[in-house]
N, C-alpha and C positions, 0 to 999 in steps of 0.2 A: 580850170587849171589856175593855178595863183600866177601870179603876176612875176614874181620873183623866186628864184630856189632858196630854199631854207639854207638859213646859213650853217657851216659844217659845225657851227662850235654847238647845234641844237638836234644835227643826226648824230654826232658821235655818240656812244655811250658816255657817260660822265666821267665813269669811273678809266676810262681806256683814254679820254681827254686830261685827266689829269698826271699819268703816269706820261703820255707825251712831256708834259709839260715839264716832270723831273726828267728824263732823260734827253731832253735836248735844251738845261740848267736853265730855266728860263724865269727863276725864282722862285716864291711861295706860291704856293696852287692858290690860295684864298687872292693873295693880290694880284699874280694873271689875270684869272678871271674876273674880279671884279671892276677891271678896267674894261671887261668886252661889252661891246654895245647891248649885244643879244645876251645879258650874263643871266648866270643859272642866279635861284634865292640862297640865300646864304644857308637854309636848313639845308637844299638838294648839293651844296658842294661840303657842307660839313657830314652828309650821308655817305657822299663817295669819299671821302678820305676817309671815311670809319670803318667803310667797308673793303678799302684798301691797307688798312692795317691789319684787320681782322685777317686778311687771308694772305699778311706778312708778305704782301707787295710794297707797302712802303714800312720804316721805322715806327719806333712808338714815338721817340723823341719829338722835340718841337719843330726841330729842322726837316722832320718828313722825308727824311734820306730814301732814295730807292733800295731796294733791296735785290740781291741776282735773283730773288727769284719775278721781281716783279720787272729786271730786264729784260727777261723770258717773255712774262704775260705780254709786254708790248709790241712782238712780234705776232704774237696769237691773236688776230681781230675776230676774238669771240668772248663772250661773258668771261671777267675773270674766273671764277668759280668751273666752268667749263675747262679754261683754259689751262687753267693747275691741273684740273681732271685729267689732262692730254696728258701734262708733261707723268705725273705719277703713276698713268698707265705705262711709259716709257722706260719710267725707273724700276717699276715691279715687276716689269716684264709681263704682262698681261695687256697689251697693246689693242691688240683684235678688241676683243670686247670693249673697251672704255671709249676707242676714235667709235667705234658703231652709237654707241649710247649717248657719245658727244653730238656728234651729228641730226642724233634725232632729236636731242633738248635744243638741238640749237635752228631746226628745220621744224619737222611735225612724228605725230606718231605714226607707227608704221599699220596701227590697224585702221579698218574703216568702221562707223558707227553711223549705216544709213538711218535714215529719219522712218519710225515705223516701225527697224527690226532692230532697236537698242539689247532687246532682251536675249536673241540671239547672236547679235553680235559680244554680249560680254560672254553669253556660254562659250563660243568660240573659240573667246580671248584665255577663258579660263586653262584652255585646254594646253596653255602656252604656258602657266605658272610655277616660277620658277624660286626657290627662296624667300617669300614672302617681301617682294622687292618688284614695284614698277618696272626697274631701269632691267634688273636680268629675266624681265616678262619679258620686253620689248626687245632684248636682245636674244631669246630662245626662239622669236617668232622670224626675225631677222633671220638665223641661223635657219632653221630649216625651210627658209621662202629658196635662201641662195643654196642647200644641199639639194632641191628640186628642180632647182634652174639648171646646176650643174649635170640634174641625172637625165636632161630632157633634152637638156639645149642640140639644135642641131640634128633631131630626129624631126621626120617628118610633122607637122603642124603642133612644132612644140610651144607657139607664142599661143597657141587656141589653148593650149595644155597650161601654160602659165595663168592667161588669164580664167579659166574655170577654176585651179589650182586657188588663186588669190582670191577669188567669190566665193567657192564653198568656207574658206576659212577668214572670211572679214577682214583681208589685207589690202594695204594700198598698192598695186605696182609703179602707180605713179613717183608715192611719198620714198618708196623701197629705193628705187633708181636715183631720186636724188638724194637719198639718205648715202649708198654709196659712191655718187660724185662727190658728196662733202669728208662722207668718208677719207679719199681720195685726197682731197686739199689737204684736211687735216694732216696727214701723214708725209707731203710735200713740205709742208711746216715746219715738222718736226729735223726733215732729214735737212732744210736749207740751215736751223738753229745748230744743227749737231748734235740733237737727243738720239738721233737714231741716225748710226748707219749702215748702208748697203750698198749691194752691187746693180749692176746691169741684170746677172744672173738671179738675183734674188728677188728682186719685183721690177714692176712694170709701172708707172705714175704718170702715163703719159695720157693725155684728153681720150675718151674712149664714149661710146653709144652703145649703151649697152643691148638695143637690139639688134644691130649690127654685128659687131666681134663680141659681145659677152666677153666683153671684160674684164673680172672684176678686179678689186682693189684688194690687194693680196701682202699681207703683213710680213717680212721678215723672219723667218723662224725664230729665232735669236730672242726676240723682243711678246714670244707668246709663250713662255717658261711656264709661269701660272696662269693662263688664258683659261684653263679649263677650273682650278682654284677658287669656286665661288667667293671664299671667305679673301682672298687675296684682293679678288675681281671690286668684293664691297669693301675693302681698305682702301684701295686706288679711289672711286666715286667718294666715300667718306673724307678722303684727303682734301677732295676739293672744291666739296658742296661746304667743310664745316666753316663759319659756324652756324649753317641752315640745320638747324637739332632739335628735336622737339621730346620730351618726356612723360610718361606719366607719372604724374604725382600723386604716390599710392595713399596722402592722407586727405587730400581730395577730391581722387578720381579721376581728375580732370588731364587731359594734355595740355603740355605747355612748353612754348620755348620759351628763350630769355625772356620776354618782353611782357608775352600776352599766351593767354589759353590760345589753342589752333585747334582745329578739327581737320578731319579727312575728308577729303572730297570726294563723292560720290562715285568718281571716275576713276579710282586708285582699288587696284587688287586688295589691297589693304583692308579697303572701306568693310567689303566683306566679313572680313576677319578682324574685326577692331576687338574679339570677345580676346582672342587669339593672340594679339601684339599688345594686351594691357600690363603694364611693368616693362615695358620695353621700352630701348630707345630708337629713335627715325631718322633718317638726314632725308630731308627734302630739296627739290630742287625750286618750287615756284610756291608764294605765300600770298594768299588775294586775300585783302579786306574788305569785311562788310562795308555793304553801302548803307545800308539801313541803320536808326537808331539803336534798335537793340544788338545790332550786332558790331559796333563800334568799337568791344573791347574782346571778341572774337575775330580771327581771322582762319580760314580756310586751307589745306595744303592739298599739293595734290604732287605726283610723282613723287613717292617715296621708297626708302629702304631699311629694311629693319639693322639698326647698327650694335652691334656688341662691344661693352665698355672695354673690351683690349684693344681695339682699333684707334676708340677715341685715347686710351694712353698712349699707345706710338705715336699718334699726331695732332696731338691737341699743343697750348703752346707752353701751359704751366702745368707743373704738378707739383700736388701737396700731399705728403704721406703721413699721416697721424697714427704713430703703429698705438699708443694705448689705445686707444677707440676705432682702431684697423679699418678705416678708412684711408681713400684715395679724392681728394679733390681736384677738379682741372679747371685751370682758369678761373677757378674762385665760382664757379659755378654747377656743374656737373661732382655728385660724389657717389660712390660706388663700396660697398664694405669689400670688404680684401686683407687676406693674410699679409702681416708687414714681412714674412719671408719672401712672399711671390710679390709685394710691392717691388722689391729690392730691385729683385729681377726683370722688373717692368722698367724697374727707371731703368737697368742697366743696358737693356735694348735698347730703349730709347731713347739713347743719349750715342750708343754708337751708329743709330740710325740717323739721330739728327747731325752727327759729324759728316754721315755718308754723303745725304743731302746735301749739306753746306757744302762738302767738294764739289759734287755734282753741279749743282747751281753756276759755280763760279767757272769750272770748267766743265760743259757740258760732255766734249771729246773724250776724257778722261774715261777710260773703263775701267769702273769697280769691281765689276764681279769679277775680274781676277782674281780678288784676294779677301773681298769682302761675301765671295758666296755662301760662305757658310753663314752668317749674320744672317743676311736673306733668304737662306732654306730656315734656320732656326725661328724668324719671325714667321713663315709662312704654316711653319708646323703649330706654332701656339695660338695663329687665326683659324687654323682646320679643327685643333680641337675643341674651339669654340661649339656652341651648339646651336650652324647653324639648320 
């Protein structure tokens, strides 16, 4: 055991230390920390303010202003990227699925992959595949572990019946049960912020064992409008994984995000069908780089979702419409051909969607869908007829 406990400013994440740091005014993030004993290198704090702007937790300005949405993120002690994921599942009303998927990127997967029976365990896995997307693999496996739990619980030797249940199909009950304790917090989260509320009647948040009472953690009606919505399901996770984005580039074959070529990792549904997602684009959640020479200017993804360029226009952060050469640019990065009449109508969603938000943000209490539902069925309609 070490001597001394690490000091907090080297557990924190960086990026969750720095957004303290603007919301309790405590000056420039770069000259906070460069006064702390234990201080990060000046590349790892210029990483987290970049990746604190990218996900419009702070300003672009010099001043590094906080943003309401990254007031939010600093009540959420989970990866920002996760944590935007929360609140956007909140706002699109597909809540169930996103706290599940949150929980698991932020804990473990919920399948098992013994040493021996990998081969069987992805047939398994396969059997759970859902949109050509990790994140709604993991959450169709999720789903019908707890529609068995529910059909058992409580009959005689129903825990023998779970644990055979979770063996024949390569799941964890261990990883499952804290997926929904975290579950659980999460949604505690949301309803202390004011993204979500309820009643007594409407769910239960209170500590539970799930072999004991079977428990579970039971989402609000209200807040699972498009829960079943996959295209909705992958605009929420898209909101706030981007900018983790990776493309192929059809004049060299190759995948690539901003930076650098990526490849699929072995472990991603995907990987399979990489014949399948070429011309497509991805949001990924975790991006490993080679350690080796040659692969120095490759890096690796794994947990991904195949994303459709209407998603990334509702919430990407710029847009550029070239109607002679009917193209769509975003962010000076990402471009897409498109009719400059249905560009029109892109911007024009998404500019009532980014008003909606910025109310939301500022007052979480505030209920839009009074008046703003039709906006939100109209956006949901034009993610379904995507093809996914």
């Amino acid at each position: 055991m070490p001597d001394f406990e690490t000091p907090e400013i080297l557990r924190l994440p960086l990026e969750e230390l720095c957004l303290r740091i603007k919301v309790y005014n405590l000056g420039s993030i770069r000259s906070v920390l460069s006064t702390a004993l234990d201080k990060p290198s000046s590349q790892m704090i210029d990483n987290a303010i970049s990746s604190l702007k990218e996900a419009q937790a702070l300003t672009t300005e010099e001043d590094e202003r906080l943003t309401p949405l990254g007031s939010h993120l600093v009540n959420l002690p989970v990866d920002i990227h996760i944590g935007k994921m929360i609140l956007f599942g909140a706002i699109f009303r597909c809540l169930d699925p996103i706290l599940t998927i949150a929980a698991m990127l932020s804990y473990k997967s919920p399948f098992a992959r013994p040493f021996g029976k990998e081969r069987e365990a992805d047939i398994a896995r396969s059997r759970f595949e859902v949109g050509k997307s990790d994140f709604l693999t993991m959450y169709q496996a999720y789903k019908v572990w707890r529609d068995y739990l529910m059909q058992v619980r409580g009959k005689p030797g129903w825990l023998r019946h779970m644990h055979e249940f979770c063996k024949e199909n390569f799941l964890s009950q261990q990883n499952l049960e804290m997926i929904e304790e975290m579950k659980r917090q999460f949604l505690a989260l949301l309803i202390n912020i004011g993204f979500v509320k309820t009643s007594k009647l409407d769910i239960s948040i209170n500590r539970y064992d799930i072999k004991r009472s079977i428990h579970l953690c039971d989402v609000p009606s209200a807040y699972n409008k498009y829960s079943h919505t996959l295209p909705v399901v992958n605009a929420a996770l898209t909101a706030g994984l981007y900018p983790k984005i990776a493309e192929y580039v059809r004049e060299s074959g190759i995948m690539a995000n901003r930076m650098m070529e990526v490849k699929l990792h072995p472990s991603s549904m995907l990987f399979l069908r990489e014949r399948e997602v070429h011309s497509e684009i991805l949001a990924y959640n975790t991006l490993i780089m080679g350690n080796k020479e040659y692969q120095r200017n490759i890096a690796v993804i794994r947990d991904a979702t195949s994303v459709d360029p209407v998603a990334l226009v509702l919430l990407t952060r710029e847009i550029k419409i070239q109607h002679k050469q009917r193209k769509i640019t975003l962010d000076n990065w990402l471009s897409f051909d498109c009719f400059a009449r249905t560009a029109v109508i892109l911007k024009f969603f998404r500019n009532e969607l980014n008003r909606w938000l910025a109310e939301k943000m500022k007052d979480p209490a505030v209920d839009l869908t009074a008046y703003n539902q039709d906006i939100l069925d109209a956006i949901a309609y034009m993610l379904q007829s995507c093809n996914y």
